[in-house]
C-alpha positions in Angstrom: 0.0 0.0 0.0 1.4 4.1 -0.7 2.6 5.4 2.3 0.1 8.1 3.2 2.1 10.9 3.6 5.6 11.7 3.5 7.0 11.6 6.7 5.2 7.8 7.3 7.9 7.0 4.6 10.7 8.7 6.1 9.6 6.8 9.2 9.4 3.6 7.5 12.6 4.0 6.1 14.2 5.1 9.6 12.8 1.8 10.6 14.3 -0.6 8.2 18.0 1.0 8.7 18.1 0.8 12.3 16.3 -2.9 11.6 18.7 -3.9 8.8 22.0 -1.6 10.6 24.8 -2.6 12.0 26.0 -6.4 10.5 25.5 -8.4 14.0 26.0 -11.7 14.1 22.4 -13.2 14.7 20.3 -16.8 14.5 18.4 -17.3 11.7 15.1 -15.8 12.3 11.9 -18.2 12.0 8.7 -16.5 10.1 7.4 -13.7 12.0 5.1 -14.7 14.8 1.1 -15.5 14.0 1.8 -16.9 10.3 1.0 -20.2 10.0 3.2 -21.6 7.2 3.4 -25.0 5.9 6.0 -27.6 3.9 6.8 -30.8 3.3 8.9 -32.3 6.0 12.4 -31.3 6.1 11.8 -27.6 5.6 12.4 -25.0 7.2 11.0 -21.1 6.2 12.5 -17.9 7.8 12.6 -14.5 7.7 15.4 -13.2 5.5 14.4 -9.2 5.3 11.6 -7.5 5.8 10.6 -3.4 5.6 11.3 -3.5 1.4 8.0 -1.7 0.3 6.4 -3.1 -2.6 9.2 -6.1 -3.2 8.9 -7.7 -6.5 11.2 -9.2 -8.7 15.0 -10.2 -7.7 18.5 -11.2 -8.7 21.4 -12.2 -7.0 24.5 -10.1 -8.0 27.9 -11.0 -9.1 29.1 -11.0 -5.5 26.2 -13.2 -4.4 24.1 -10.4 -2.7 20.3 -10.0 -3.1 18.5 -7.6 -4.9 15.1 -6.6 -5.1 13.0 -4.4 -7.0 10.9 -2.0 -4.6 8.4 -0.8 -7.4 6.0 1.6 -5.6 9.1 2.7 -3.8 11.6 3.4 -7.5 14.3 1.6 -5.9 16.6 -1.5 -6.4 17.8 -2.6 -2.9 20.7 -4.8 -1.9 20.5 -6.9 0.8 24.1 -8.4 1.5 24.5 -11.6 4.0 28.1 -11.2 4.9 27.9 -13.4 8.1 25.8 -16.4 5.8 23.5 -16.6 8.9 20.8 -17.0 6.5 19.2 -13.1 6.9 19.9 -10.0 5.7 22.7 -7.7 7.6 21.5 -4.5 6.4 19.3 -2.5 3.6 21.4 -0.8 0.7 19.8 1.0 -1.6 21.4 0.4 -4.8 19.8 3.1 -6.9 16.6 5.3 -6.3 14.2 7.1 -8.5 13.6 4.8 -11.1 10.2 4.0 -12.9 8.5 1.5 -11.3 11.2 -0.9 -11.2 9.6 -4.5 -11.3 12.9 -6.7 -12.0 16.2 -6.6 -12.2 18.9 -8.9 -14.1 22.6 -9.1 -14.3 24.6 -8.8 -17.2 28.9 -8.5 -17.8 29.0 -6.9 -14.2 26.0 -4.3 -14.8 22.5 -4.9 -13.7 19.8 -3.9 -16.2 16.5 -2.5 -14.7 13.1 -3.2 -16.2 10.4 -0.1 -15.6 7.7 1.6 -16.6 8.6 2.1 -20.5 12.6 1.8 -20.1 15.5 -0.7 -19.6 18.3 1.3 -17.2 21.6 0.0 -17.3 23.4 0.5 -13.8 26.8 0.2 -13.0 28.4 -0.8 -9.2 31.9 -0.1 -10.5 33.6 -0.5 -6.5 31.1 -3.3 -5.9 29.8 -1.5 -2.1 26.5 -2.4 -3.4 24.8 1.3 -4.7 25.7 2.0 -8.4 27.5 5.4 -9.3 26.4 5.2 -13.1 23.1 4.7 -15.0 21.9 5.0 -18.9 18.8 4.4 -20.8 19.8 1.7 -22.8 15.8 1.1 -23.8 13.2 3.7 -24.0 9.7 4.4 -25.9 8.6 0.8 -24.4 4.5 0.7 -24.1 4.0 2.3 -20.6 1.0 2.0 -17.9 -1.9 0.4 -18.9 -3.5 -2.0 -17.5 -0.7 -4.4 -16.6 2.2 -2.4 -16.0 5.1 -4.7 -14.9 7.9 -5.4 -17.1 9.8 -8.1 -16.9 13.4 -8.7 -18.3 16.1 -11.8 -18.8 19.1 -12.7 -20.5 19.5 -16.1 -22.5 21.7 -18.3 -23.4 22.2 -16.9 -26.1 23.3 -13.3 -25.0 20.1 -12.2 -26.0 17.7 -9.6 -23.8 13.9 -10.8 -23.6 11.1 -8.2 -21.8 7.6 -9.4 -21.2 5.3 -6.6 -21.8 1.8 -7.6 -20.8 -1.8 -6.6 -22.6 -2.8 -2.8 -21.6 -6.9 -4.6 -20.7 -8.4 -7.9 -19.5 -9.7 -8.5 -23.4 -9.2 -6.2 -25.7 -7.3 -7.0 -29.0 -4.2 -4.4 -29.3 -3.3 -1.6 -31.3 0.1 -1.5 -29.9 2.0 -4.8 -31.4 4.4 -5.1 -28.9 1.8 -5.4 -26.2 0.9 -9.1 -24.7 4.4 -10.1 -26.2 7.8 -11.2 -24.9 10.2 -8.9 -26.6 13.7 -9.8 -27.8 16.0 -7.3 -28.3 20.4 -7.5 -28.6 22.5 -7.1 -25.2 23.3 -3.4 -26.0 19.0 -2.6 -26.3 19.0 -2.6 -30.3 17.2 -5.0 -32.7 14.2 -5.1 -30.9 11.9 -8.0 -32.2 8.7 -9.7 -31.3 9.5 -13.0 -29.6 5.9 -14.6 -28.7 2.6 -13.2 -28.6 -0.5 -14.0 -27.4 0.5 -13.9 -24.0 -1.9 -11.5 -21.9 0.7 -11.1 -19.0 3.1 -13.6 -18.7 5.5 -12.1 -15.6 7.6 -14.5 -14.7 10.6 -15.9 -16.9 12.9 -18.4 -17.1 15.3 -20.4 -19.2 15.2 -24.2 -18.7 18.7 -25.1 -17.7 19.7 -28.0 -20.0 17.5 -27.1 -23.0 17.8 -23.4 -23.0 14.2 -23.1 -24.1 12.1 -19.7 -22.7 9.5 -20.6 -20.0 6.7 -18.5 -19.1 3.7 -18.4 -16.5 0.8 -16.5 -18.3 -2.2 -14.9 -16.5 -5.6 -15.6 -17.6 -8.5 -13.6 -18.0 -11.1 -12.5 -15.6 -15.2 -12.8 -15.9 -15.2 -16.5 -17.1 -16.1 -18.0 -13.7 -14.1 -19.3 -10.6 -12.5 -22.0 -12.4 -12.0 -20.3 -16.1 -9.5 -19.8 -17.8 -6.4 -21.7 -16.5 -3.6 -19.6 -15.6 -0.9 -21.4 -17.9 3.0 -22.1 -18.0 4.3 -22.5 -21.9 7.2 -22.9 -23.3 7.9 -20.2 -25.7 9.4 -20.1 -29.2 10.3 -17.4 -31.7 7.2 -17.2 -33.7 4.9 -18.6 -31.4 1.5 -17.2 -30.7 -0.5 -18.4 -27.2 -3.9 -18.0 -27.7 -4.7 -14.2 -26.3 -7.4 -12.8 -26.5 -9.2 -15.2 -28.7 -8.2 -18.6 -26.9 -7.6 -19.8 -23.6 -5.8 -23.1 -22.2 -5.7 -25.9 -24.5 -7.0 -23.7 -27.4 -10.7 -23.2 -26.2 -12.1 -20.6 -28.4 -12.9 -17.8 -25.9 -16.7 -16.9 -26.2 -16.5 -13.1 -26.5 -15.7 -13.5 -30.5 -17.2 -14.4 -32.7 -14.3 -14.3 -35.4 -11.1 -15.4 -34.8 -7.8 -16.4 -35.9 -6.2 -19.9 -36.0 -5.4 -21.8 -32.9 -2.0 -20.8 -31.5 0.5 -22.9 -29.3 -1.4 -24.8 -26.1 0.3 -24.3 -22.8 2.8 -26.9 -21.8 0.7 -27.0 -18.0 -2.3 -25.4 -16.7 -2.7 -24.0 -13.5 -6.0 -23.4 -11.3 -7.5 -20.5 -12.6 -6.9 -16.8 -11.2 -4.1 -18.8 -9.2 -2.0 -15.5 -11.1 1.2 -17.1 -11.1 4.4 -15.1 -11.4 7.9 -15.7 -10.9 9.3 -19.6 -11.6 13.0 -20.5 -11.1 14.8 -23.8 -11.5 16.3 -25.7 -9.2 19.5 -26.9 -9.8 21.3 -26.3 -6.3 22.5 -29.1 -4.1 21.0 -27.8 -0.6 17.8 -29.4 -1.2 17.1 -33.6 -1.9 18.2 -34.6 -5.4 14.5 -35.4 -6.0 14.3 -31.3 -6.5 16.7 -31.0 -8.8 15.5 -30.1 -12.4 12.2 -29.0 -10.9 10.8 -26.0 -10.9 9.2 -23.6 -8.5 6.0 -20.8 -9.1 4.9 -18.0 -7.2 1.0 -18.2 -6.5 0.4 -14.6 -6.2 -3.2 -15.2 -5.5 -7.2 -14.3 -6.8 -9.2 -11.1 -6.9 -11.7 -12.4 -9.9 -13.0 -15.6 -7.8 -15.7 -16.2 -4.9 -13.1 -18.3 -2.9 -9.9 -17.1 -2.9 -7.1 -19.1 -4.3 -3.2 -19.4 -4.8 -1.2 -17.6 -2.1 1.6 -20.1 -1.9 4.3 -21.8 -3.8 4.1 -24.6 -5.9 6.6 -26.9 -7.1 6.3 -27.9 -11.0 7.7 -31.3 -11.6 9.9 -31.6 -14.6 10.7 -34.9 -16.5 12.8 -34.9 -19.7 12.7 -31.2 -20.0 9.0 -30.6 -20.0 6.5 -29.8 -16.8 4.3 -32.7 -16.1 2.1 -32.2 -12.7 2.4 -29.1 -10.3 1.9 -29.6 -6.3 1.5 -27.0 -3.2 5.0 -26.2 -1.5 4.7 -23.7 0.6 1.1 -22.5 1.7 -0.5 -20.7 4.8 -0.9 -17.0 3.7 -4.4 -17.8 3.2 -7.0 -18.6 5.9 -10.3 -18.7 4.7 -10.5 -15.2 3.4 -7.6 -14.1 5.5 -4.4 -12.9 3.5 -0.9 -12.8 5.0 1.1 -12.4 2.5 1.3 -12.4 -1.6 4.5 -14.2 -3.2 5.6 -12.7 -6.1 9.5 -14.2 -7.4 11.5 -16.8 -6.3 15.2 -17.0 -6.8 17.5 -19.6 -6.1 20.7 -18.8 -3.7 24.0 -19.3 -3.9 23.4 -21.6 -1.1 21.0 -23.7 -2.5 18.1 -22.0 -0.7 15.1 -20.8 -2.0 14.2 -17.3 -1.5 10.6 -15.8 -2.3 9.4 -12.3 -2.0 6.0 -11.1 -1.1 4.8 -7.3 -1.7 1.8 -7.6 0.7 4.0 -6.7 3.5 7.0 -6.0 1.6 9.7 -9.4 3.0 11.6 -11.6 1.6 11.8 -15.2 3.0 14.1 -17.9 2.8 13.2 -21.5 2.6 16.2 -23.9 3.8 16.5 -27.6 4.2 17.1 -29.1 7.3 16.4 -32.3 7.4 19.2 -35.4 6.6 22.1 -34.3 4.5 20.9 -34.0 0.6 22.3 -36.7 -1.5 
């Protein structure tokens, strides 16, 4: 939520440096009291930082701190774990007064910023953690409208890809390059469409051994409680997913009457208005081998439902490079119609533990395993 007035933010930011000051050495801290959450045995969930304003998307930098993406707030923050006691030391705030910042990636040294109609390259040239230099390396991207987070990634194949997501719920668009992942060279020129069709797909990720683009897309709204399926796909150059005119496995949406040819059916399909985001693979060695080559999803949870769903993550089991059944992970920010908490990305550590931000009340949260030693 906006801070109401000025000085509440100065406050809040007062807050989180004398919370985040000073580089103590400290136990890891368990989830704050009176949440309720839930894994599989073996588990363990903490509080790695909290105070962050609206935290969204995140990266690890080249020296293996966190980053987050404070998009309300137009700030990237880093949040360096010096003592590895599994939370965050202090709050740096690595650059300030950017466009609604929703995610961050790391390129050659330099972190690019996706916003509100730009890519910002920054630049941490003494590595403290707060970068001296910024550019527009991107500009005149499709800005506002009705989904206005942007997210970016580099592949394999030194490329930059940008999920722009439709500007309404339905409506076809005027603007090409809306409800489309966008491809576009490392330095910001040759900008291309990639996929279309996709009405907001958030979260991004390239499949470790295959290279291939995954997605999660967001369905529609005013189809119901259980239509359309949120989706995950596997995106090619070319490909086109079914928005507006399709949903899930190539349903012909009933609001046209006239439409084009069937496009590419999602590779799985997720409970409706489940609004999944950010997916990462797991490839670390912290957790069971059983995890490895799976895949985890942010539930950021329903508005367009009479019983609220998702709120949680969900781990996506992979088998021969392709998703084949999805199960709960993590769950307990929803009680009945009680809401503690909205995950939006999940990263991946260094140390093989997963960490998952929610910008309900802006924390980050680190899920570790305890139980016998992986194998």
């Amino acid at each position: 939520m906006r801070p109401k007035c000025l000085s509440a933010w100065s406050l809040h930011l007062l807050l989180a440096a004398l919370l985040f000051g000073g580089g103590c050495t400290r136990a890891q801290a368990p989830a704050p009291a009176g949440l309720n959450l839930q894994l599989p045995p073996g588990f363990r969930v903490s509080l790695f930082a909290q105070d962050l304003g609206q935290a969204r998307f995140m990266a690890f930098d080249p020296r293996g701190r966190l980053m987050v993406c404070d998009m309300e707030g137009g700030r990237v923050l880093t949040l360096p774990d010096a003592n590895r006691d599994g939370r965050a030391d202090r709050l740096v705030v690595f650059a300030a007064g950017l466009p609604l910042p929703h995610s961050v990636a790391w390129r050659q040294g330099r972190a690019y910023v996706a916003g509100d109609g730009q890519v910002i390259e920054l630049t941490d040239a003494d590595g403290n953690g707060s970068a001296e230099a910024r550019r527009v390396l991107i500009d005149g991207l499709p800005s506002r409208g009705g989904h206005i987070t942007r997210t970016i990634a580099f592949g394999p194949d030194d490329k930059l890809y940008l999920s722009i997501g439709s500007s309404s719920n339905l409506t076809p668009e005027t603007d090409r390059r809306r409800a489309t992942v966008l491809r576009f060279n490392a330095d910001g020129s040759g900008q291309e469409i990639f996929a279309t069709g996709l009405r907001n797909s958030v979260g991004l990720a390239f499949h470790p051994d295959t290279g291939e683009l995954w997605g999660t897309d967001n369905g529609r709204d005013w189809l119901g409680d259980d239509l359309p399926p949120d989706e995950l796909n596997i995106l090619r150059q070319g490909g086109f997913y079914g928005w507006p005119y399709y949903y899930g496995r190539n349903l012909p949406d009933p609001a046209f009457s006239r439409r084009p040819p069937p496009g590419i059916p999602p590779a799985l399909e997720f409970q409706a208005h489940s609004a999944p985001l950010g997916l990462c693979f797991y490839t670390g060695g912290q957790f069971p081998a059983e995890y490895r080559g799976d895949a985890f999803v942010c539930f950021h949870g329903s508005w367009n439902r009479a019983v609220p769903t998702g709120y949680k993550l969900v781990r996506v089991r992979v088998r021969q490079g392709r998703p084949v059944s999805y199960q709960d992970f993590l769950t307990g920010f929803l009680a009945g119609r009680q809401v503690s908490g909205r995950p939006v990305d999940v990263r991946m550590g260094p140390d093989g533990a997963l960490y998952f931000s929610d910008d309900l009340r802006g924390r980050i949260f680190r899920v570790s395993w305890q139980g016998a030693p992986a194998r």
